[in-house]
C-alpha positions as CSV (number, residue, x, y, z in Angstrom):
1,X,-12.4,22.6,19.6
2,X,-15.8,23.1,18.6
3,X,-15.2,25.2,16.1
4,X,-13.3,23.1,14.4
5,X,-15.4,20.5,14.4
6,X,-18.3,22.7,13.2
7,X,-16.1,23.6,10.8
8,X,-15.1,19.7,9.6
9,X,-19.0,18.8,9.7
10,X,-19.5,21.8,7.2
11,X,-16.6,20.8,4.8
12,X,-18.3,16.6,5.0
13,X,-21.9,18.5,4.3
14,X,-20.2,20.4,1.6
15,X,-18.0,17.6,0.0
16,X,-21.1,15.1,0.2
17,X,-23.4,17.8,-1.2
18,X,-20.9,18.2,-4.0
19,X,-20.4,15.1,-5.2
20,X,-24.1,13.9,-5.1
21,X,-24.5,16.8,-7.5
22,X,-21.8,15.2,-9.4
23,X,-23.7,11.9,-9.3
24,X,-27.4,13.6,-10.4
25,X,-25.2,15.3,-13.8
26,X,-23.4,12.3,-14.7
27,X,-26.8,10.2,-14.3
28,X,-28.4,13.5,-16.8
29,X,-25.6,13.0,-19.1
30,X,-25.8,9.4,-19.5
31,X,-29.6,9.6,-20.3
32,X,-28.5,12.4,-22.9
33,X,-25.6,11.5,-24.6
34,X,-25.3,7.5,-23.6
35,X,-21.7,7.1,-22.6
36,X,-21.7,3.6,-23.4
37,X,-22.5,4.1,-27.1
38,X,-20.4,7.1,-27.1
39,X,-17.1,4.7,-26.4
40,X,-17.2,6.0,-22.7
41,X,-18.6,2.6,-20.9
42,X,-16.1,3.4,-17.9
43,X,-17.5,6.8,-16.8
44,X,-21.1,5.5,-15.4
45,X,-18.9,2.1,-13.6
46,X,-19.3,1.8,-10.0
47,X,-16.3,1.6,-9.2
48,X,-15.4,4.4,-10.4
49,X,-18.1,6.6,-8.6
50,X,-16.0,5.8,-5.2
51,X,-13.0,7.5,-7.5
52,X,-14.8,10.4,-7.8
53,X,-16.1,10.6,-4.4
54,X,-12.0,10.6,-3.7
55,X,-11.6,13.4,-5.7
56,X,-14.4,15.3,-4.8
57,X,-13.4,14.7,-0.7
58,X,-9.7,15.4,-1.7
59,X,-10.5,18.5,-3.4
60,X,-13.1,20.1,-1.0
61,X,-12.7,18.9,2.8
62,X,-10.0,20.6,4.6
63,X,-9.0,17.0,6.8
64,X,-7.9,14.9,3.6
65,X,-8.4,11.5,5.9
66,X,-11.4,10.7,4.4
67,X,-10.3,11.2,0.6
68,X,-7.6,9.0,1.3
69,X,-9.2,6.0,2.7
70,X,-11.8,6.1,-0.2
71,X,-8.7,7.0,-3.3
72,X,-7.1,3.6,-1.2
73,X,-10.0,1.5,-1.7
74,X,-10.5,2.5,-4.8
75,X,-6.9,1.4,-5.6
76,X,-7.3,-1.7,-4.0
77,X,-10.5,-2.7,-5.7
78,X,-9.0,-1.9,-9.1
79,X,-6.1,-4.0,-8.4
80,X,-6.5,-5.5,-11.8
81,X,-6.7,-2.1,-13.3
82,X,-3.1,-0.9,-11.9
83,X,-1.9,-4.3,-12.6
84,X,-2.2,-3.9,-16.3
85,X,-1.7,-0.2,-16.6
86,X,1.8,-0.2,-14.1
87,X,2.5,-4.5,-16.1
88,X,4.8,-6.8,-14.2
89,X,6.5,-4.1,-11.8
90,X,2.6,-4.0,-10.2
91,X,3.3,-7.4,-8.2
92,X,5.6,-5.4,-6.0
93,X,4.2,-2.3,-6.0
94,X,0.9,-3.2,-4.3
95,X,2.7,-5.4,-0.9
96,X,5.4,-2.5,-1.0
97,X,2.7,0.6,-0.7
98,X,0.4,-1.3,1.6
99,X,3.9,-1.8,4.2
100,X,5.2,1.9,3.2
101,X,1.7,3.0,4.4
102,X,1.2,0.7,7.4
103,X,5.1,1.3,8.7
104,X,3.9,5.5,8.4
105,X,0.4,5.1,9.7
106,X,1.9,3.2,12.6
107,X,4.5,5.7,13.3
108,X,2.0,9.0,12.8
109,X,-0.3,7.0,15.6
110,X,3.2,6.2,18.1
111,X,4.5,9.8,18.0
């Protein structure tokens, strides 16, 4: 048991150690190129940092928990986002995942 939890601790150190390196080149970039004035306004967003923290997590640590709870809040937040990208169909699609997830989430913690 402590190994794996060695080994989870060295894919968190690893995932956060990875994306703040992502976070130090985008900030480099933007000094350098200006996404905003290059038609890219959305890259430097906050919001969209927690996106690529998802990723990043996702990607690199082995227990995908983590990624998931950050690409869900992400969704959440950007409700507006999905809304116009997904149109009308979005109204049910948010209540729908949200019970899908919760009725799974409640059976994964039962079993």
């Amino acid at each position: 048991m402590s190994a794996a939890k060695a080994s989870n601790n060295k894919d968190t150190y690893k995932a956060a150690g990875i994306t703040l390196v992502v976070f130090g080149v985008l900030y480099l970039l933007d000094k350098w190129v200006h996404f905003e004035s290059s038609g890219l306004p959305w890259v430097m967003q906050k919001d969209y940092f927690l996106l690529y923290t998802a990723v990043i997590f996702l990607l690199v640590k082995h227990d995908k928990s983590v990624g998931l709870v950050l690409a869900g809040l992400w969704l959440i937040l950007n409700f507006g986002l999905i809304t116009a990208l997904v149109g009308t169909l979005s109204a049910y699609l948010l209540p729908l995942a949200l019970l899908v997830t919760g009725i799974i989430l409640y059976f994964i913690a039962t079993r």
